[in-house]
C-alpha positions in Angstrom: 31.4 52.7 145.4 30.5 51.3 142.0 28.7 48.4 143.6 26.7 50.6 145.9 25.5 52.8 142.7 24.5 49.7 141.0 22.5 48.6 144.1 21.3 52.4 144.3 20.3 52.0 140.8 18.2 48.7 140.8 16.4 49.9 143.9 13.5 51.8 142.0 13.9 49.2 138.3 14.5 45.6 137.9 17.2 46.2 136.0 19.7 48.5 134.4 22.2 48.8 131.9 25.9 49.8 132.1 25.0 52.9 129.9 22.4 54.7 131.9 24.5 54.4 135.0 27.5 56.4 133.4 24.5 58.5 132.2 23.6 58.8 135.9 27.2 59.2 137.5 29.4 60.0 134.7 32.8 58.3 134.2 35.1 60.2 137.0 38.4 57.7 136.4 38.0 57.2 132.7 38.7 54.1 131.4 40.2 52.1 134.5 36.5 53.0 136.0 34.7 51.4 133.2 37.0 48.4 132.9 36.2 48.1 137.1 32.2 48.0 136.5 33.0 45.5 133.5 35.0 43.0 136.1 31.6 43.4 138.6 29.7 42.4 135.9 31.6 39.7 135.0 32.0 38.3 138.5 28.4 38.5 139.4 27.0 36.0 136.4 23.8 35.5 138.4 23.1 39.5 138.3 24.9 40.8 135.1 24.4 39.9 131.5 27.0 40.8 129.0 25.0 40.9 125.4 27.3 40.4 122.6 24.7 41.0 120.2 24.2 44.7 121.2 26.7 47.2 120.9 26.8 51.0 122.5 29.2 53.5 123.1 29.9 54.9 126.1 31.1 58.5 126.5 33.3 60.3 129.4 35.8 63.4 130.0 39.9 62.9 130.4 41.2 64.9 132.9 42.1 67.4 130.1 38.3 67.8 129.4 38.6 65.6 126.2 36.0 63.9 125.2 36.6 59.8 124.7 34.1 57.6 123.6 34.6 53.0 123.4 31.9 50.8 121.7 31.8 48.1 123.9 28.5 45.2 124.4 25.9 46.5 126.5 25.9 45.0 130.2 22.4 44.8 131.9 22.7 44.8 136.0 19.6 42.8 137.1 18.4 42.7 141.1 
């Protein structure tokens, strides 16, 4: 499911970063979800870039309605 909304994503843009999908199809399992589209990234070198140099926080709801927020590098997905 995550792969096919990074796909969807990078239909209509070259490229996109980790951010703007959960801006696009917020967070639903939290921080196991996240952690999942970080281990895409990082197994598909060719079409993910981690940059180390740029930080950003991304935001999602706990079950409880909570807010929870991590600063984390920014990924970019490329086609």
């Amino acid at each position: 499911m995550l792969q096919a909304r990074i796909r969807k994503a990078l239909q209509n843009k070259p490229q996109i970063t980790l951010q703007e999908i959960c801006q696009l199809h917020p967070l639903e399992k939290g921080l196991s979800e996240l952690v999942a589209y970080m281990n895409l990234a990082c197994q598909d070198n060719a079409n993910a870039l981690v940059d180390n140099q740029k930080e950003v926080d991304i935001h999602w709801l706990n079950e409880s309605g909570d807010g929870k927020s991590v600063k984390m590098p920014s990924i970019i997905f490329t086609r």
